[in-house]
N, C-alpha and C positions, 0 to 999 in steps of 0.2 A: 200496355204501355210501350210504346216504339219507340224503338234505341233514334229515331231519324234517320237511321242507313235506307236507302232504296234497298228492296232484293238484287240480291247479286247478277248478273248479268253473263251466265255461263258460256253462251256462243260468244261474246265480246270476249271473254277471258278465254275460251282455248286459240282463239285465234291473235289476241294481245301476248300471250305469252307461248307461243308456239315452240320458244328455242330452250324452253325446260318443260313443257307439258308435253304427256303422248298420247296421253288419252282425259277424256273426263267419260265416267261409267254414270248412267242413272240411280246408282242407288247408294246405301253407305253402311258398309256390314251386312251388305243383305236385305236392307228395307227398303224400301220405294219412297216415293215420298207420294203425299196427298193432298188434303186439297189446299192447307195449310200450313206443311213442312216440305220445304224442298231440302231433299239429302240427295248428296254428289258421291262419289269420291274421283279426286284428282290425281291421275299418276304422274308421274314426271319421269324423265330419260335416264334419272340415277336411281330408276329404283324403289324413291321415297315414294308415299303419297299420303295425301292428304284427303281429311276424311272430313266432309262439310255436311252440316247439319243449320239449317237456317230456320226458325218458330216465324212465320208470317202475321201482321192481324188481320181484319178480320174485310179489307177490301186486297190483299195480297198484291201490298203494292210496297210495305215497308217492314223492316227484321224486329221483332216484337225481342228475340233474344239469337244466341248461334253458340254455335262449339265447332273452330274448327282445329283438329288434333291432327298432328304430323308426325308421321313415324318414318321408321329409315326404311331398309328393305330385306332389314332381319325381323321386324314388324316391332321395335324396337321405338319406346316413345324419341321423339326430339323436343316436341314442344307442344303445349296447345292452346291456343288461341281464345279466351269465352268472353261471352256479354252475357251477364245473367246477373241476377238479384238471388242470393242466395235465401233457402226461410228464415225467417221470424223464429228465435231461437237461435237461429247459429252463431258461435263464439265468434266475436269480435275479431280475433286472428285473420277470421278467414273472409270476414263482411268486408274489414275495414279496403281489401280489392274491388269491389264490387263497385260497378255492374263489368268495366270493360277490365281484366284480368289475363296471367300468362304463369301457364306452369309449366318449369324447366324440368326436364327428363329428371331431376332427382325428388319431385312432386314441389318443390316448392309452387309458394305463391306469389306473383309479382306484381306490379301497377303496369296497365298499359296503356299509356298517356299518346302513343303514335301510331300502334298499327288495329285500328278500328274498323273498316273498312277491306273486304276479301281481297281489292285489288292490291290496299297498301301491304297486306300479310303474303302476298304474291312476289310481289317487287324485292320485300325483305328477303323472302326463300330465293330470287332469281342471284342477290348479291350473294349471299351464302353459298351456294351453290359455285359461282364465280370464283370467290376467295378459295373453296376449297379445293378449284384446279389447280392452282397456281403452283 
């Protein structure tokens, strides 16, 4: 079942967001990805990065699910990003977010009605990032 997102567009995104990315690595904790998961992780100039994991179907051309988690640069969560359909069985607490979701460093669970899409969760981290010069 695809979420309708295209796969992410990684050369577009380190070169869209050049003035907080400093690298993007091919893999994410160590895994490569294959023929059907593309994992990244994003580092950015303060430090943080962000750890992407995208499920493909099955012509890889759309995000069947994703998890992307951000941590600081004490490896310390901030936030993380998912589209997933939790199982059959899971308590109501935790479905009633489901599929697009966000958990705040202190593990809560949240509705995420706006940042769906890698580049919108990009733009959000670029403002953040922004505010917290000031």
């Amino acid at each position: 079942m695809s979420l309708k997102i295209a796969k992410s567009n990684f050369k577009f995104i380190e070169k869209n967001f050049s003035d907080i990315i400093s690298e993007i690595r091919e893999n994410a904790n160590g895994i490569r990805s294959d023929r059907r998961s593309i994992r990244k992780t994003i580092l950015f100039h303060d430090f943080s990065k962000l750890i992407c994991i995208e499920e493909l179907d099955m012509d890889r051309c759309f995000i069947e699910l994703y998890w992307y988690d951000w941590y600081d640069s004490n490896k310390q969560l901030i936030m993380k990003f998912h589209a997933h359909k939790h199982p059959e069985g899971t308590h109501s607490s935790v479905t009633k977010y489901d599929p697009f979701h966000i958990h705040s460093a202190d593990d809560e669970r949240h509705h995420n009605e706006k940042f769906h899409e890698l580049n919108d969760i990009l733009e959000f981290i670029r403002l953040r990032q922004l505010s917290l010069k000031r």
